[in-house]
C-alpha positions, 0 to 999 in steps of 0.5 A, spaced: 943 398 711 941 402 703 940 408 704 933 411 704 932 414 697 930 422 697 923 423 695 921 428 689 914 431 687 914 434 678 907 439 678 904 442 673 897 443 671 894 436 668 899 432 669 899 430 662 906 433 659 911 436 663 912 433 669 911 425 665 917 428 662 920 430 668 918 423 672 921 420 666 928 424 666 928 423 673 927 415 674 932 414 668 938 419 671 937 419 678 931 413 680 937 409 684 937 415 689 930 419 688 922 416 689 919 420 683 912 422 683 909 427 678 902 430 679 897 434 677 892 440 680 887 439 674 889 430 672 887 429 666 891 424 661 898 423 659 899 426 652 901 421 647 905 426 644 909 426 651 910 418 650 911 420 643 918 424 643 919 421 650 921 414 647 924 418 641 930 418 646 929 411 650 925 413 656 918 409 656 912 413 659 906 409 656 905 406 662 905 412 666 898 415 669 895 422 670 894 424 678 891 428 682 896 433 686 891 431 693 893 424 693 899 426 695 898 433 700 899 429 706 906 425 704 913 427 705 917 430 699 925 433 699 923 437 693 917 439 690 917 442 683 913 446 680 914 445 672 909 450 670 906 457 673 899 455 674 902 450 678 906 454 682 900 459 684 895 454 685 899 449 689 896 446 694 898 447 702 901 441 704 902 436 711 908 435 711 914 439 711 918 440 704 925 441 704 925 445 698 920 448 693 922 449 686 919 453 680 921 451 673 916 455 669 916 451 662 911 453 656 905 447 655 907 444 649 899 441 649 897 448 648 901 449 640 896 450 634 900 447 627 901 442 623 902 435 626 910 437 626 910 443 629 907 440 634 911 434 635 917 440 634 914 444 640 914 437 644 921 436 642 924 442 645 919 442 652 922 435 652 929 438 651 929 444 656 925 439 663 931 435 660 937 440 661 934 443 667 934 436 671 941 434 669 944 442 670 940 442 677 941 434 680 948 433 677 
């Protein structure tokens, strides 16, 4: 009988850069033995910039949407992971237990003022970090 997979949750603000990154990161290294989610307290919509420097590096999250955290309160997680420290402060109380509770805080590229490059640059680097990060914390 397979193995029932480990559910993991990414949270940031909007849902539009970090935690995609981290959902991306996360399916692609460790989707056989992970359910991965992302959400967000305030949804909006994948930044384009995320799918741009994400499918620099083969990991395709085009087809990704941006969701609200609500859909997800009554659900079961193993790991809930706060990529941001808006999200951590306004996480909401969830239903079920979760096993563990983690705070990464990463800078939002979204938010870098600049020429076309430096922004890509900044996305880049927050890209890098949520990758290192993952691959430090799960291997």
């Amino acid at each position: 009988m397979a193995k029932e997979k480990k559910r993991i949750l990414f949270l940031c603000t909007e849902n539009s850069s970090r935690s995609q990154m981290a959902e991306g990161f996360m399916r692609k290294y460790f989707g056989d033995i992970f359910e991965v989610f992302s959400a967000g307290i305030n949804p909006s919509e994948v930044n384009p910039n995320a799918v741009k420097v994400m499918k620099e590096i083969g990991i395709d999250i085009s087809k990704h949407t941006s969701k609200s955290v609500e859909l997800f309160r009554k659900r079961r997680f193993d790991y809930l992971i706060a990529v941001c420290d808006n999200a951590k402060e306004a996480c909401p109380v969830f239903t079920n237990e979760i096993k563990n509770r983690l705070h990464w805080s990463f800078e939002d590229p979204a938010e870098v003022t600049g020429t076309q490059e430096e922004i890509i640059e900044k996305f880049r680097k927050i890209r890098d970090l949520i990758k290192n990060e993952i691959l430090k914390y799960f291997n």
